[in-house]
KEKE-879817 format. One record per residue (C-alpha): residue number from 0; z negated, y negated, x. Coordinates in nm, 4 decimals, padded with zeros to 6 digits. Each point is the difference from the previous one (the first is absolute). Example, Ala and Ser with C-alpha at 12.3 -4.5 7.8 and 13.67 -1.06 7.14 Angstrom:
<pts>
+-----+----------+----------+----------+
|   i |       pz |       py |       px |
+-----+----------+----------+----------+
|   0 | -00.7800 |  00.4500 |  01.2300 |
|   1 |  00.0660 | -00.3440 |  00.1370 |
+-----+----------+----------+----------+
</pts>
This chain:
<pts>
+-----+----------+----------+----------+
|   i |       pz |       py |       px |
+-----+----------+----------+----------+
|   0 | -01.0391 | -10.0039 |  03.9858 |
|   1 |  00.0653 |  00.3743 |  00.0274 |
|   2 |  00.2943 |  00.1399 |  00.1794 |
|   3 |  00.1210 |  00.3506 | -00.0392 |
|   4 |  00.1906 |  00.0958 |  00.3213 |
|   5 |  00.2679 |  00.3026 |  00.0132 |
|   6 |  00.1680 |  00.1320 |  00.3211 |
|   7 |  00.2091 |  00.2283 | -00.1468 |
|   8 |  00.1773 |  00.3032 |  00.1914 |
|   9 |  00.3279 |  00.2369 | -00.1110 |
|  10 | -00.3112 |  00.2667 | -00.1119 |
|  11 | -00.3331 | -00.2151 | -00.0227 |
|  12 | -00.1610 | -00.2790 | -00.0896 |
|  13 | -00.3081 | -00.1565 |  00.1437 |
|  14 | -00.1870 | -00.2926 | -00.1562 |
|  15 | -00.2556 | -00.2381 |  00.0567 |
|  16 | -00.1709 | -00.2551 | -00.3088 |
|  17 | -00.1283 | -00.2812 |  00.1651 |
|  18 | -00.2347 | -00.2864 | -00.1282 |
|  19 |  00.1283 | -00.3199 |  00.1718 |
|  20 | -00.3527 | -00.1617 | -00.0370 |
|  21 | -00.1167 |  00.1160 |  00.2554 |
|  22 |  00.2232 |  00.2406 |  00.1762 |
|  23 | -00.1182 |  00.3440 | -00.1369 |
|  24 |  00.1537 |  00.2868 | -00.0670 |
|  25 | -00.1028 |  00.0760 | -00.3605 |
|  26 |  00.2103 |  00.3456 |  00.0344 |
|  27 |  00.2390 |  00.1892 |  00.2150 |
|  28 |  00.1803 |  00.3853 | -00.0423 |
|  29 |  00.3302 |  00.1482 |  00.0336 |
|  30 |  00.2583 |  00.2037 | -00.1687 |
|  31 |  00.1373 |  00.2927 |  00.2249 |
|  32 |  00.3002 |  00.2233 | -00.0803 |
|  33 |  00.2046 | -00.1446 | -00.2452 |
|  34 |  00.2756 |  00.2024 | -00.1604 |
|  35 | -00.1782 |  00.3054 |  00.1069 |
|  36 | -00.2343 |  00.2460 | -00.2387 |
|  37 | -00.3267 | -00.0593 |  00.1765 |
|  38 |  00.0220 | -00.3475 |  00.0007 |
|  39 | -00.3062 | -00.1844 | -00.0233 |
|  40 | -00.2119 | -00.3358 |  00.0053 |
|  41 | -00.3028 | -00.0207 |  00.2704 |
|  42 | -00.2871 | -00.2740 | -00.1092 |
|  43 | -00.2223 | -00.1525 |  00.2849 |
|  44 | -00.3250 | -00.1275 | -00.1977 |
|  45 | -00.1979 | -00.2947 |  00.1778 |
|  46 | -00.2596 |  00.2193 |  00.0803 |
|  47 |  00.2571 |  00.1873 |  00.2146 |
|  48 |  00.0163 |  00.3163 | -00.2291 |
|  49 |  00.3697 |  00.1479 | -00.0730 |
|  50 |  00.0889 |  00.0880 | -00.3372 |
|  51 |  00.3428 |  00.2034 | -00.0332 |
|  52 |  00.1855 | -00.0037 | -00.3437 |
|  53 |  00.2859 |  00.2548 | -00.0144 |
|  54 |  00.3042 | -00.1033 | -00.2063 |
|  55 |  00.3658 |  00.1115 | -00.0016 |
|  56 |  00.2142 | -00.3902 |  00.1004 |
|  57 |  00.3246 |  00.0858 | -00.0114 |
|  58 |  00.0944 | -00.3837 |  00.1168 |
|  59 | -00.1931 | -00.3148 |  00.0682 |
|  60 | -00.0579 | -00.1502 | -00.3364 |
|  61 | -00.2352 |  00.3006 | -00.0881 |
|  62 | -00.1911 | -00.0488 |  00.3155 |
|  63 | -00.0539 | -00.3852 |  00.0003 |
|  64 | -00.0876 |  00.0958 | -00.3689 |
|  65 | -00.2848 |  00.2229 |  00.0792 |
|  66 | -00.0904 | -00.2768 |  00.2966 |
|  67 | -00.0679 | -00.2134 | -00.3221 |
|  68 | -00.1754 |  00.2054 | -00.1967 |
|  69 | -00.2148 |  00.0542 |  00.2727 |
|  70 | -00.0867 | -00.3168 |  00.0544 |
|  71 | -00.1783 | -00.0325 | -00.3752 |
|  72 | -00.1287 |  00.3044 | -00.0089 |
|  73 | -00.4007 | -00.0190 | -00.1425 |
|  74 | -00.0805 |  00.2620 |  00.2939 |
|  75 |  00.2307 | -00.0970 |  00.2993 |
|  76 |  00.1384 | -00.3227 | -00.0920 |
|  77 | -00.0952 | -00.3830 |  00.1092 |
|  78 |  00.1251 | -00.2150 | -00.2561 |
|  79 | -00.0197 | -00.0023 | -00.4230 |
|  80 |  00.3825 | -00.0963 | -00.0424 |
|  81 |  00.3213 |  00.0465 |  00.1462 |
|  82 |  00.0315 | -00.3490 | -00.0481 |
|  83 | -00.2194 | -00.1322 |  00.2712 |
|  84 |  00.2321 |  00.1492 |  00.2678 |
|  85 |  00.1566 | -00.4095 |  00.0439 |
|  86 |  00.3018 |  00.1046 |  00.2665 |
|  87 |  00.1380 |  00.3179 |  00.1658 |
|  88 |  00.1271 |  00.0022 |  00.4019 |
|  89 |  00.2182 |  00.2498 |  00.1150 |
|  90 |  00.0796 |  00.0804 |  00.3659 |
|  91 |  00.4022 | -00.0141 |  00.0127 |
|  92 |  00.0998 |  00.1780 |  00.3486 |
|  93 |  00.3452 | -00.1612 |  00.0352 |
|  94 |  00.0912 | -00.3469 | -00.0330 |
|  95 |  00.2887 | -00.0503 |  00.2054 |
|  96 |  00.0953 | -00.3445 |  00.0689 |
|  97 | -00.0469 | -00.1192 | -00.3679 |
|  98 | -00.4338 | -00.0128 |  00.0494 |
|  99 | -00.1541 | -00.1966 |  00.2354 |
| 100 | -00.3133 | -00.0283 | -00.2161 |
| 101 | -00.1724 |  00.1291 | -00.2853 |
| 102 |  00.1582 | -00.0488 | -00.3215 |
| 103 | -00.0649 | -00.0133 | -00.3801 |
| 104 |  00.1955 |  00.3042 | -00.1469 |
| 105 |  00.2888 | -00.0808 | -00.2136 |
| 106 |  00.3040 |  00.1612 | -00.1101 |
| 107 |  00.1848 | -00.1448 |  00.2872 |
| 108 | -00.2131 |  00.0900 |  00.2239 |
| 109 |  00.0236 |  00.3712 | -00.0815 |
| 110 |  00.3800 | -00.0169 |  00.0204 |
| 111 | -00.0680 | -00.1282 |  00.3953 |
| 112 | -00.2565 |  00.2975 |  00.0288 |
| 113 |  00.2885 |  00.2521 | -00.1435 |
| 114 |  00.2126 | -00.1844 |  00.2277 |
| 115 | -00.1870 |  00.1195 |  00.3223 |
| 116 | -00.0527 |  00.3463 | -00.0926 |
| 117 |  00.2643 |  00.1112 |  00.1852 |
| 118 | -00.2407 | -00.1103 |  00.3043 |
| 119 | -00.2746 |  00.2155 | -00.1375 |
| 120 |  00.1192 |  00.2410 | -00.2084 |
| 121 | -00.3663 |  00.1742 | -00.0774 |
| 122 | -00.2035 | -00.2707 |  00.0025 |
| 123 |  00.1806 | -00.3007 | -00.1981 |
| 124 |  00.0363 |  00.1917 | -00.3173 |
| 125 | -00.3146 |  00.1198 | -00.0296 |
| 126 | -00.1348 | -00.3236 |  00.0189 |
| 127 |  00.2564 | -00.1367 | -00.2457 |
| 128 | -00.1548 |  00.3189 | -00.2584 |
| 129 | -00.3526 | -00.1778 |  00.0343 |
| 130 |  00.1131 | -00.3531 | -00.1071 |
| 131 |  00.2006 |  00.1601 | -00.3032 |
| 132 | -00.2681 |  00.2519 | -00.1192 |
| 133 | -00.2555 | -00.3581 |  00.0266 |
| 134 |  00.2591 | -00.1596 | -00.1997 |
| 135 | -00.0112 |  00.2623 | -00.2576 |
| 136 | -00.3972 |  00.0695 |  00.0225 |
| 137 | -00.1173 | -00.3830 |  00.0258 |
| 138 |  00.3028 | -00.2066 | -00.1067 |
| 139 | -00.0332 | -00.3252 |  00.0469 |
| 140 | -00.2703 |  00.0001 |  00.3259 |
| 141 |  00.1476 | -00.1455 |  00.3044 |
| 142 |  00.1296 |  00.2285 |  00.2785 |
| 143 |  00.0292 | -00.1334 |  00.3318 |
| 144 |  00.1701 |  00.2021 |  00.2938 |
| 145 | -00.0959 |  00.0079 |  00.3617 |
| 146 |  00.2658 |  00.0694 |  00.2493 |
| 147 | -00.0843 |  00.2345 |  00.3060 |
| 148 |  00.2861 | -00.1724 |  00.1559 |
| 149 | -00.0661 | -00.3481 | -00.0654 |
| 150 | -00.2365 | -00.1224 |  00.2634 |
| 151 |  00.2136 |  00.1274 |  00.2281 |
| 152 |  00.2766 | -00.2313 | -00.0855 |
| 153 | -00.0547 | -00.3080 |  00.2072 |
| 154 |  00.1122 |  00.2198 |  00.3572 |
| 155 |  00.2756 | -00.1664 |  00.1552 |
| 156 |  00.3255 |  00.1457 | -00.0187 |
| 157 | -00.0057 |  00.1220 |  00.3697 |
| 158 | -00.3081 |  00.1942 | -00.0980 |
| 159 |  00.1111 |  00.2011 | -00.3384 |
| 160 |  00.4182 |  00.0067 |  00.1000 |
| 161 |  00.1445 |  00.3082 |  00.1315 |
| 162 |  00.2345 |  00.0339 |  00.2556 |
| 163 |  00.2426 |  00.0818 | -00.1973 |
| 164 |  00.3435 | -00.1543 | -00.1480 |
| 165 | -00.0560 | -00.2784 | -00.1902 |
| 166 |  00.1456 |  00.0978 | -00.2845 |
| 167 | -00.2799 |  00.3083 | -00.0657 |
| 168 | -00.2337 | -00.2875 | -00.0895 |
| 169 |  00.2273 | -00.1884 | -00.1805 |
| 170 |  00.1244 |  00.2870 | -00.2343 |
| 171 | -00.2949 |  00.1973 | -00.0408 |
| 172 | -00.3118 | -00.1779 |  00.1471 |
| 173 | -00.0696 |  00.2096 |  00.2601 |
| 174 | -00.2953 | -00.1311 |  00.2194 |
| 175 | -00.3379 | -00.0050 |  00.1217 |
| 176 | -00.2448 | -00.0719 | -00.3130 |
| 177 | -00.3061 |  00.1488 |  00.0859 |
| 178 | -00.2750 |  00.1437 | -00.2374 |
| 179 | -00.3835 |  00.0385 | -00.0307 |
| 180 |  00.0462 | -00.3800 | -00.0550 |
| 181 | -00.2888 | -00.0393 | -00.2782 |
| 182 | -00.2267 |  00.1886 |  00.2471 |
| 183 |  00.0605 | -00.2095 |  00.3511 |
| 184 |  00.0623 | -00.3522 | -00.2326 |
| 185 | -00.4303 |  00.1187 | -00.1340 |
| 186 | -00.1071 |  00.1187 |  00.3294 |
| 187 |  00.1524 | -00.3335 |  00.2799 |
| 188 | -00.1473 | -00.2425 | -00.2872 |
| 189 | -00.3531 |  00.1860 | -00.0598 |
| 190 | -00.0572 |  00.0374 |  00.3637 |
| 191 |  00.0004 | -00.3827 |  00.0202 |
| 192 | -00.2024 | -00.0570 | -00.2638 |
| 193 | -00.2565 |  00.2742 |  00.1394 |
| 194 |  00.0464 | -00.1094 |  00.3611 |
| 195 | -00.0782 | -00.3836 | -00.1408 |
| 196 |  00.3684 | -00.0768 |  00.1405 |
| 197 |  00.2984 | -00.2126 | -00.1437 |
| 198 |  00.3095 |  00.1911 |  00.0213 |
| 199 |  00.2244 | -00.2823 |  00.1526 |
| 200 |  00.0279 |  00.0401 |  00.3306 |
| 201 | -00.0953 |  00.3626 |  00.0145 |
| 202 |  00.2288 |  00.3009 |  00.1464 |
| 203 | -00.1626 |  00.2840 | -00.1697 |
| 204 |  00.1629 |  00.3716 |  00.0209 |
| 205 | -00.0986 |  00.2153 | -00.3074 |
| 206 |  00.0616 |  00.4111 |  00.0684 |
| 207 | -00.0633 |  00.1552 | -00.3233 |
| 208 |  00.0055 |  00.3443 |  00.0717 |
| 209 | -00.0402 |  00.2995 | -00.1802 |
| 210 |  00.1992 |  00.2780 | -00.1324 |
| 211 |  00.2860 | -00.2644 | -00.0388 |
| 212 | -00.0263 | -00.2605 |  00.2441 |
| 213 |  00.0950 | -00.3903 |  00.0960 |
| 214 | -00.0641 | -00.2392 |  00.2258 |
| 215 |  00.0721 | -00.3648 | -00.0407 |
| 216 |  00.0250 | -00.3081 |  00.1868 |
| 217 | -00.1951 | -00.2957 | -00.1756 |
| 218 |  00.0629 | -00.4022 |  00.1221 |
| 219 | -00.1770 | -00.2586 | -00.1970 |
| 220 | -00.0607 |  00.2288 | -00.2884 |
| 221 |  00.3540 |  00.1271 | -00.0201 |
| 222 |  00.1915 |  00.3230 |  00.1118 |
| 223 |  00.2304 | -00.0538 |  00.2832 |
| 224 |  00.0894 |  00.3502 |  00.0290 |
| 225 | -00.1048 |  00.3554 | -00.1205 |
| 226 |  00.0730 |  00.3727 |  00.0990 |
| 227 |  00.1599 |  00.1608 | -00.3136 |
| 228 |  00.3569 | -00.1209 | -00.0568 |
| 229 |  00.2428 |  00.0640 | -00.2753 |
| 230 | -00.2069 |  00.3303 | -00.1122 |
| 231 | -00.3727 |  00.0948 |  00.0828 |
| 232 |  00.1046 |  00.2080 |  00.2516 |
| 233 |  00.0702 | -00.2088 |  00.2915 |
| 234 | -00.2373 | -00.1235 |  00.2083 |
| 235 | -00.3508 |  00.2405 |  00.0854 |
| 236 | -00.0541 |  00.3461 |  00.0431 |
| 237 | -00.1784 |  00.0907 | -00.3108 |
| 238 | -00.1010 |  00.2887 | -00.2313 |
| 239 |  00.3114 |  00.1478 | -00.0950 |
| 240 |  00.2390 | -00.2960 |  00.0924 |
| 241 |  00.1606 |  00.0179 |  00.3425 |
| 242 | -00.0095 | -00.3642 |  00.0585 |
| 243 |  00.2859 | -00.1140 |  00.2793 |
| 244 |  00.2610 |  00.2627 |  00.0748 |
| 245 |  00.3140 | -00.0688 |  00.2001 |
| 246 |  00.2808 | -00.0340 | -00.2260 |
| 247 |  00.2006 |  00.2575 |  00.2339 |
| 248 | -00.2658 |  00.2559 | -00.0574 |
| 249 |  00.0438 |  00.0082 | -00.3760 |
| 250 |  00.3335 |  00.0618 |  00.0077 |
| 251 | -00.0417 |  00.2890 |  00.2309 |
| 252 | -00.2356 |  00.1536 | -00.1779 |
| 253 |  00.1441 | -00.0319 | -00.3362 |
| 254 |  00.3179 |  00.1850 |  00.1596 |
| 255 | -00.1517 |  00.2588 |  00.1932 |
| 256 | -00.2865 |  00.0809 | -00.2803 |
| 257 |  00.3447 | -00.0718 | -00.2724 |
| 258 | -00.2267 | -00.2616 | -00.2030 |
| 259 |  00.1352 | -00.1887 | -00.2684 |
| 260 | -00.1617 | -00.3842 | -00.0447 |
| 261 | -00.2160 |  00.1102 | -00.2666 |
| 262 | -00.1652 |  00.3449 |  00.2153 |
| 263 |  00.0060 | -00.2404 |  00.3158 |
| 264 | -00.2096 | -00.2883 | -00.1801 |
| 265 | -00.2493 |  00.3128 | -00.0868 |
| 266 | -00.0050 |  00.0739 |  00.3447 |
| 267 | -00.0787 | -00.3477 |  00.1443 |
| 268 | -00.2224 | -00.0850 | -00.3214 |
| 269 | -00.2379 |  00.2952 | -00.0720 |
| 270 |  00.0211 |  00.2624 |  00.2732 |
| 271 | -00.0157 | -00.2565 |  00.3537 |
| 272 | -00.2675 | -00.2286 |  00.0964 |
| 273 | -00.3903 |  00.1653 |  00.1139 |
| 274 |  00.1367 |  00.3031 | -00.2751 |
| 275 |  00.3067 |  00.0604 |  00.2142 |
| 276 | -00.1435 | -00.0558 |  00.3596 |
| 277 | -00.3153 |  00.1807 | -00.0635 |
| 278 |  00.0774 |  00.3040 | -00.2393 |
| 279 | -00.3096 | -00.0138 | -00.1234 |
| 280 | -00.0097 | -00.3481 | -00.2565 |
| 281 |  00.0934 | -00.3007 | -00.0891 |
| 282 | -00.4110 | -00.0744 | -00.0359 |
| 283 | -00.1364 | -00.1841 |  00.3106 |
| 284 | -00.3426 |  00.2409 | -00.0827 |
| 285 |  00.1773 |  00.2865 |  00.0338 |
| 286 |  00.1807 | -00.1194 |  00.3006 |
| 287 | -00.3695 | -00.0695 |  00.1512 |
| 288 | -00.1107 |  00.3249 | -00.0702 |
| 289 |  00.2884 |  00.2281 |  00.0997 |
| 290 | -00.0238 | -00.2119 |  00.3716 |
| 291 | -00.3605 |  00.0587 | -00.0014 |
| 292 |  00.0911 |  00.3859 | -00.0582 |
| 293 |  00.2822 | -00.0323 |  00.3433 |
| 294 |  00.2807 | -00.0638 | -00.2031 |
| 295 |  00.2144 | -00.1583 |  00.2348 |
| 296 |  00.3111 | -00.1227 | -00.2573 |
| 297 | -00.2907 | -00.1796 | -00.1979 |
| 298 | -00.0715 | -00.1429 |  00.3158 |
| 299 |  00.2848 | -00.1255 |  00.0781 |
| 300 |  00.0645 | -00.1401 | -00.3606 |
| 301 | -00.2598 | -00.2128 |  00.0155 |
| 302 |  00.0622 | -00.1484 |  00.3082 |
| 303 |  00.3532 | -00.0895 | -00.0972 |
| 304 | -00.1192 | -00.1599 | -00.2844 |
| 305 | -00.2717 | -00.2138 |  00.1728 |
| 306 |  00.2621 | -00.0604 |  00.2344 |
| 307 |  00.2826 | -00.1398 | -00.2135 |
| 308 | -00.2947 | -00.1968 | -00.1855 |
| 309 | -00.0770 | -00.1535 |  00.3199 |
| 310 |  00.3652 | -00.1262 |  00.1057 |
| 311 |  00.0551 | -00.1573 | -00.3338 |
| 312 | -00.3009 | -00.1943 |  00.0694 |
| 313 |  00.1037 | -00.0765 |  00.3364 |
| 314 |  00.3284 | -00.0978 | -00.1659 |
| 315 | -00.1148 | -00.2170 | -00.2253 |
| 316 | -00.2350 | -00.1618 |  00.2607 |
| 317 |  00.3191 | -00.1065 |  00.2207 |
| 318 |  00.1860 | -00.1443 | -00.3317 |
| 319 | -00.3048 | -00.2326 | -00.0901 |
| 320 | -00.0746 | -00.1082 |  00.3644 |
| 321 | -00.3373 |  00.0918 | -00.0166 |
| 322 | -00.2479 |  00.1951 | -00.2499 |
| 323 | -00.3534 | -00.1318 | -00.1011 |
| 324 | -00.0584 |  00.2362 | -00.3062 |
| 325 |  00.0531 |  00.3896 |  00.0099 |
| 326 | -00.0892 |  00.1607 | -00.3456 |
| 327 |  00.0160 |  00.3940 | -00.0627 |
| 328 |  00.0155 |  00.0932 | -00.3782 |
| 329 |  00.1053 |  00.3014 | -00.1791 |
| 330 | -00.1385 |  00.3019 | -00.0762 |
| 331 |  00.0244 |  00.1088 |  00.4089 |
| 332 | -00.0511 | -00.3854 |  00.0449 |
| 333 | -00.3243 | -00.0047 | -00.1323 |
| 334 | -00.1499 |  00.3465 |  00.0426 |
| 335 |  00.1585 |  00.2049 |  00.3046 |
| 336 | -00.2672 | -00.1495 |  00.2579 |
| 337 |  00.1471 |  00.1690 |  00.3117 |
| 338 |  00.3981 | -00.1144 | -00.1082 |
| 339 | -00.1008 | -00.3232 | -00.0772 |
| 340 | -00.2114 | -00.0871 |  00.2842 |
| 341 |  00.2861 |  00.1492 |  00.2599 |
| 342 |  00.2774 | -00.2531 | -00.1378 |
| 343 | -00.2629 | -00.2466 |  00.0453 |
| 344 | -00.0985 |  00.0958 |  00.3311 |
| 345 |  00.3882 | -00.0607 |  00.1190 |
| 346 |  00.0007 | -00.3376 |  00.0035 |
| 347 | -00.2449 | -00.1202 |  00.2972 |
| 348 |  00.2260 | -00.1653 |  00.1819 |
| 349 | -00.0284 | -00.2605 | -00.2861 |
| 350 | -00.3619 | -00.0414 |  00.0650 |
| 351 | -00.0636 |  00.1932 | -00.2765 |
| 352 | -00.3291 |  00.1612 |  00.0139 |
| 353 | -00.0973 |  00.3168 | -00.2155 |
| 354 | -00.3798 |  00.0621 | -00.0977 |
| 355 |  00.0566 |  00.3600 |  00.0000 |
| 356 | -00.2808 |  00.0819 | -00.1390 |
| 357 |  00.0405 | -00.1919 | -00.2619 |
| 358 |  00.3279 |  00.1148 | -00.1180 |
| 359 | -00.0694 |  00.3575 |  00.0165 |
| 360 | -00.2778 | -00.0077 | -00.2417 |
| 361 |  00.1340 | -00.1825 | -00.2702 |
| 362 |  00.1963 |  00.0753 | -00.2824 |
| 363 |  00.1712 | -00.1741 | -00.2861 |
| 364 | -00.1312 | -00.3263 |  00.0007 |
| 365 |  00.0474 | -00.3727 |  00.1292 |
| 366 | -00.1562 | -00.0377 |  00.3855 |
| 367 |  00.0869 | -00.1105 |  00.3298 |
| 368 |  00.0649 |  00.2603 |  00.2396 |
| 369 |  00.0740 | -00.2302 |  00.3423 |
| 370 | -00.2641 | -00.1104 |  00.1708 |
| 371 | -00.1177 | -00.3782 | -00.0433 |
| 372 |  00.1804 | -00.0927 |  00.3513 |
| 373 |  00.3197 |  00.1305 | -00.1142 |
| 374 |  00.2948 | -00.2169 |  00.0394 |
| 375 |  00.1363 |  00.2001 | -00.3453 |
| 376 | -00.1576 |  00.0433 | -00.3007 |
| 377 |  00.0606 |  00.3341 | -00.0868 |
| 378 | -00.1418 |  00.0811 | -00.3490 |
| 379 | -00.0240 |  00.3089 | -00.2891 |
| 380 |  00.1059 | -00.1826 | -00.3537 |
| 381 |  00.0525 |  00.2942 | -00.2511 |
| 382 |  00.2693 | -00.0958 | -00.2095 |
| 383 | -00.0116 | -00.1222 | -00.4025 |
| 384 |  00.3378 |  00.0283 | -00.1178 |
| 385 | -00.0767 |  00.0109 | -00.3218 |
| 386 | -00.2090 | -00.3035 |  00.0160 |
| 387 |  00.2598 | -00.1937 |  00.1269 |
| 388 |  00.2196 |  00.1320 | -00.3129 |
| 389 | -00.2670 | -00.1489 | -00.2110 |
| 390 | -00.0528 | -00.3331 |  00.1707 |
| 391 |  00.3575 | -00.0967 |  00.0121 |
| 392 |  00.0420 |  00.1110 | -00.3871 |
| 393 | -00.3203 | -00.2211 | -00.1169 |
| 394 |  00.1759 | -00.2786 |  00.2064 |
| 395 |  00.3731 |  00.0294 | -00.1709 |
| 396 | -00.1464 |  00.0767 | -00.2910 |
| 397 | -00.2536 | -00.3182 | -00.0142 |
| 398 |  00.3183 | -00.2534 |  00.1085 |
+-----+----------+----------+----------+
</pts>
């Protein structure tokens, strides 16, 4: 089976062709500025080689169009026919309360999507302009959509409730739903399978981390609790994002600096986080090599940020009673050596033990970075999102 998989954003697409046989990634690309004139398409080839085609995409449909044609080309392409492509995933960032698991796509199912735009307004209809330029391009393949939100949906209600009146939640759902949920759901369940574990029984923190960033709390295979709330930008410091901010601070600031809503979410959404702190960038690489050079902000960025990583962890430990799996992921997760191996080196009083060595030398790929008398696994699992998009479509698709 063959499984085209689309994330797409309010400006881009990116895409990844799968062949279920055996797990491979038959091709994979991405669309970049949408609606603007130098819009174009970037091909990665198997043998790692980039091929850029220019082309003026005023909307989706043109892009996921040229994704196609792609696809067959005699020079670039991997398959004869159009035809072969059996099924087409799309990430869907919001799901509200509606999606709790992956679902086959119907028409009702994109009124529910429409439905929780409101909750994210730049995400939801983008991904709602994949599924109908698929429609138009391959009508009649199944489309499946896979719900950021949804493995995030069996917290408790004393984990994903705000403190607020009652009646917030009732009229207008506001709560705690968490996102990054295809990424932590791949990375607790693939770090059983490659520690040889079953995931029953298991407390297992995931802290994907990279320019935005999540932790969650995992019992028994499920999430319990998670650091984003009703938007992404609760929870950790991160590129751009501010993460927690006291509520009494926003208000002040949006008087003093006379912000409306939409110039304070700017504020709190693409100017804060490393960016803000530092001065320099929202880049952890740049952040490394402005401290290296004495800058003392970029300093003090990053450690805020391991920090705040750090006390979620710790947070998370207290709600579970115990942790026996710690798993970084993201891009920071998997590649920032020195971050990553000072959240892990936080947690000793766990019996947590860090081969240091270990962890500073490697870089995006599955390993074991605590030493073998460790009373906490602590593990590197880069993340497959888009894998998990394509296993749960073959799945609802083969029912």
């Amino acid at each position: 089976m063959k499984i085209l998989v689309l994330n797409c954003g309010s400006s881009s697409i990116k895409y990844k062709l799968f062949n279920m046989d055996d797990r491979s990634v038959m091709a994979q690309g991405g669309v970049e500025k949408i609606g603007l004139k130098d819009s174009f398409l970037q091909v990665k080839l198997p043998n790692g080689e980039k091929v850029k085609i220019e082309k003026e995409m005023p909307e989706h449909t043109v892009g996921i169009r040229l994704i196609l044609n792609t696809l067959i080309d005699p020079k670039i392409g991997c398959i004869q026919d159009l035809k072969e492509i059996n099924a087409v995933g799309h990430r869907v960032v919001h799901g509200g309360e509606q999606f709790a698991s992956s679902v086959l796509i119907t028409d009702e199912v994109k009124a529910m999507v429409v439905k929780c735009s409101d909750l994210a307004p730049l995400h939801n209809p983008a991904n709602l302009k994949g599924i109908d330029a698929i429609e138009q391009t391959l009508p009649g393949v199944p489309q499946v959509g896979v719900f950021d939100t949804a493995f995030h949906q069996t917290m408790p209600d004393y984990a994903y409730m705000y403190a607020l009146p009652y009646e917030l939640y009732e009229k207008y759902g506001i709560r705690r739903y968490g996102f990054h949920g295809t990424s932590h759901r791949y990375v607790s369940q693939r770090v059983c399978e490659f520690l040889g574990v079953e995931s029953k029984g298991k407390k297992i923190v995931t802290a994907h981390i990279g320019n935005g960033g999540s932790c969650a709390a995992v019992m028994d295979g499920k999430s319990v609790d998670t650091s984003m709330g009703l938007t992404p930008i609760e929870g950790l410091m991160m590129g751009t994002r501010a993460g927690d901010l006291d509520l009494g601070a926003a208000t002040y600031i949006m008087e003093k600096e006379h912000l409306d809503t939409t110039a304070f979410s700017n504020l709190v959404n693409k100017k804060s986080g490393l960016l803000g702190v530092s001065g320099v960038s929202s880049d952890a690489r740049d952040i490394d090599d402005a401290i290296k050079q004495g800058n003392k902000r970029a300093d003090l960025a990053r450690r805020m940020f391991i920090y705040r990583v750090k006390k979620y962890i710790g947070a998370y430990v207290a709600a579970m009673d115990g942790l026996d799996i710690l798993v970084f992921t993201g891009g920071i997760g998997e590649n920032d050596t020195y971050i990553r191996t000072e959240i892990a080196k936080g947690f000793g009083y766990l019996g947590a033990m860090i081969d240091e060595q270990k962890s500073l030398k490697t870089r995006g790929e599955e390993v074991v970075i605590s030493t073998p008398d460790s009373k906490v696994t602590v593990c590197v699992i880069p993340t497959d999102e888009e894998l998990m998009i394509a296993t749960d479509t073959q799945a609802i698709v083969n029912r």
